[in-house]
C-alpha positions, 0 to 999 in steps of 0.5 A: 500500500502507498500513502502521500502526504502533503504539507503547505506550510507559510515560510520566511527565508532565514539570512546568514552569518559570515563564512569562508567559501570552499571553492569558486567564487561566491554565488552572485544575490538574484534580483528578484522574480515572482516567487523567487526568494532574495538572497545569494545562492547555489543553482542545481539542474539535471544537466549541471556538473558537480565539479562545478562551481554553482555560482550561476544558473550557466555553472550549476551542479548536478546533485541537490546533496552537493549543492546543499553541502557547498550552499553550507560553507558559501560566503555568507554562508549559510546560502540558499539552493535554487533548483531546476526542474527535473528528476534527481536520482539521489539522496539528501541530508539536509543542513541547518539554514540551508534552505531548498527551492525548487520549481525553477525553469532551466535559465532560473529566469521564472518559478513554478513549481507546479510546471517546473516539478522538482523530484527527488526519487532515491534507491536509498533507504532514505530519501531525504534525511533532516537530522538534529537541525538547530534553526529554521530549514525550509523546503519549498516545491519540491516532490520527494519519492520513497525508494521501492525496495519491493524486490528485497527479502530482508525487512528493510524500511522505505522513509521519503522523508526521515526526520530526528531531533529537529524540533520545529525547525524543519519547515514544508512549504509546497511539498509532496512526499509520496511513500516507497515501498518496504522490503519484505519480511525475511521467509520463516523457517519451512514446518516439519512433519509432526508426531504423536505416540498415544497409548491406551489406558489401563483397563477395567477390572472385572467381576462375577457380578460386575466390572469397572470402567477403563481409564482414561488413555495418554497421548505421550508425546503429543506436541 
């Protein structure tokens, strides 16, 4: 059975404390689009490269989980992670103050996320991990898909989203999250042909005149 859930949840993006940058040059404040959150980010699209510096929507990365890891120790840090539509084939940890926004066209020149679908679908145990935040984290338009282990044998758990010690810190804001599928129990042990050994009970002792009932029989053995 698949369930899906859904969260709409109002959210303020959270601004940043000062940090070293760990590569490339700092990521440049957008301007400002409709429904486009203000402040200095890190892009991702589907056809991006993560050796790349992710600065601009012409250098984006590929995956959301290194993008969210540089957008932890940009200058400014922490910064936001902008990402176009598309399928990403991964899982992701989130981080404190690292905020998602999905629902971007290619050119990040427009959002909508309802045309531009952002889905996060992992193979992994857990699909997206948010793990003893400590302040506001938001995730906004995106769909994040629970990975179908239907084919294993070893009792595993499917999580689309796995959540611990965060508190109220996490925040969804236009997110769908639509449960996997868990792998199957381990097989028992096969059953083995049973037996019983009953034996009869004592019989009746016996008179000229009269007799007595048997009694009652045993079934030793009997499991």
């Amino acid at each position: 059975m698949r369930w899906t859930f859904v969260w709409v949840l109002a959210a303020a993006a959270a601004c940043a404390q000062s940090s070293g940058f760990t590569g490339g040059a700092a990521p440049a404040a957008d301007a400002g689009i409709p429904g486009d959150p203000a402040g200095v980010a890190v892009y991702v699209a589907t056809d991006g490269y993560d050796d790349a510096d992710g600065t601009t929507p012409a250098t984006a990365m590929r995956s959301i989980k290194a993008a969210a890891k540089r957008a932890k120790v940009c200058a400014g840090a922490p910064c936001i992670v902008k990402i176009a539509a598309g399928t990403y084939l991964e899982s992701v940890s989130l981080y404190a103050g690292v905020h998602l926004y999905g629902g971007y066209a290619r050119d990040f020149a427009s959002r909508d996320a309802q045309n531009n679908v952002v889905k996060i679908v992992s193979s992994d145990v857990r699909a997206v991990i948010a793990d003893q935040l400590d302040m506001q984290t938001i995730v906004d338009g995106v769909t994040i898909v629970g990975a179908d282990l239907a084919s294993g044998r070893t009792g595993k758990s499917s999580y689309a989203l796995w959540v611990s010690t965060s508190r109220a810190f996490l925040v969804l804001s236009h997110v769908n999250v639509i449960g996997g599928r868990g792998e199957a129990g381990v097989a028992g042990a096969a059953g083995g042909a049973g037996s019983c050994t009953a034996t009869g009970g004592p019989g009746g002792s016996a008179a000229d005149c009269s007799s007595a009932t048997g009694g009652d029989g045993n079934a030793g053995g009997d499991p």
